[in-house]
C-alpha positions as CSV (number, residue, x, y, z in Angstrom):
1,X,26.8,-45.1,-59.6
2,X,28.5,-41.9,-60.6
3,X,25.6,-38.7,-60.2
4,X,24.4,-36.4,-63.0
5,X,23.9,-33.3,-60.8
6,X,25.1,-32.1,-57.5
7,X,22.7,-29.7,-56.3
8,X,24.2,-27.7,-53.6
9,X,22.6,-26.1,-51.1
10,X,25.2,-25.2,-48.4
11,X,26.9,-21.8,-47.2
12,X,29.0,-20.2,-49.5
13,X,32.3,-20.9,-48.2
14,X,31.9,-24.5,-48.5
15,X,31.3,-24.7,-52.1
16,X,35.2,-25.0,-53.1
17,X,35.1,-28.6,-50.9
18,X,31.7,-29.5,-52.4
19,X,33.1,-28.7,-55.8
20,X,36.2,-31.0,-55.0
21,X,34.0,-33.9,-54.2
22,X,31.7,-33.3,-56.9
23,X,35.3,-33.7,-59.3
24,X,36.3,-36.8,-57.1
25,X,33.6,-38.8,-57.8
26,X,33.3,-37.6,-61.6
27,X,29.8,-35.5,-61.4
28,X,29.1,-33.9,-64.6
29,X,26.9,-30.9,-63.4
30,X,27.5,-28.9,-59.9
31,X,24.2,-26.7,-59.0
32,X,24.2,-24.0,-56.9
33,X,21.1,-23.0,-55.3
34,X,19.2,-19.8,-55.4
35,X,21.4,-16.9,-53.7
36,X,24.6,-18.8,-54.1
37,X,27.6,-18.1,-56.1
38,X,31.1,-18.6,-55.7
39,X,33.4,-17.8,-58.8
40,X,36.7,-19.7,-58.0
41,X,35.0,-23.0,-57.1
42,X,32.8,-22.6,-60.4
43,X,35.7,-22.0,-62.3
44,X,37.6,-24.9,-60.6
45,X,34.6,-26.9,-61.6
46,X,34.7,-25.8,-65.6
47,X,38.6,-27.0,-65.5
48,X,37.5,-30.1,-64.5
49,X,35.4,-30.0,-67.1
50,X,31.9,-29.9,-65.2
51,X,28.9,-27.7,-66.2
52,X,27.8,-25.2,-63.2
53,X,25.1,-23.3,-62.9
54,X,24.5,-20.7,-60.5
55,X,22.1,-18.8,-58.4
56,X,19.1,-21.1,-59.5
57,X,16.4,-23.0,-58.5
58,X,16.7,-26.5,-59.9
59,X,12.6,-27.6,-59.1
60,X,11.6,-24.0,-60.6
61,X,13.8,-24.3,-64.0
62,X,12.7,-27.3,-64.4
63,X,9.2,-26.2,-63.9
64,X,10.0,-23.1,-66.5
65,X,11.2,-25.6,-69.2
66,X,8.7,-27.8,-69.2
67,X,6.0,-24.7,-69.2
68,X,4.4,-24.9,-65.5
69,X,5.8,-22.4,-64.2
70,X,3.5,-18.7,-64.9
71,X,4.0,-15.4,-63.4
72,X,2.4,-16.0,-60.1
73,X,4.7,-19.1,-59.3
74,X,4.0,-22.8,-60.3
75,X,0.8,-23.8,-61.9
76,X,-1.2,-26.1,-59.2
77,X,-4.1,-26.6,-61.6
78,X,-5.8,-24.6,-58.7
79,X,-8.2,-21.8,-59.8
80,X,-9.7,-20.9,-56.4
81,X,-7.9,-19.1,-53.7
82,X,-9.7,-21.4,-51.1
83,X,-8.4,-24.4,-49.3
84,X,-10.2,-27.4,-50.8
85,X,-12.1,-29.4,-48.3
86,X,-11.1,-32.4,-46.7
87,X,-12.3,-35.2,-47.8
């Protein structure tokens, strides 16, 4: 089973090897997580004709797109600033 998205979170100077695995076993999306970005291994990853994306938070875009995500972070459904109680 080939996978959609590799969602990297690793140092920076190991992206170029991710990015070579990623086209190895024919991934169609590599992710890089919030506060990395490495242009040569994203544009290695465009030749080989992979979407990248860069610098982002895969759990909070996917929060923003499907609208649960409002200015104070994600929506918990939680109006109160207290703990709720054990139960």
């Amino acid at each position: 089973m080939v996978p959609d998205i590799v969602d990297v979170f690793r140092r920076r100077d190991e992206l170029l090897g991710v990015v070579e695995e990623a086209i190895a076993i024919g991934a169609k999306v590599v992710w890089f997580q919030l506060g990395l970005r490495h242009d040569e291994a994203a544009a290695r990853a465009t030749e080989a004709g992979l979407t990248v994306v860069q610098d982002r938070c895969l759990k909070i875009e996917h929060a923003r797109f499907s609208g649960r995500l409002h200015l104070a972070g994600f929506n918990t459904g939680i109006i109160s600033s207290r703990r709720a109680l054990p139960i």
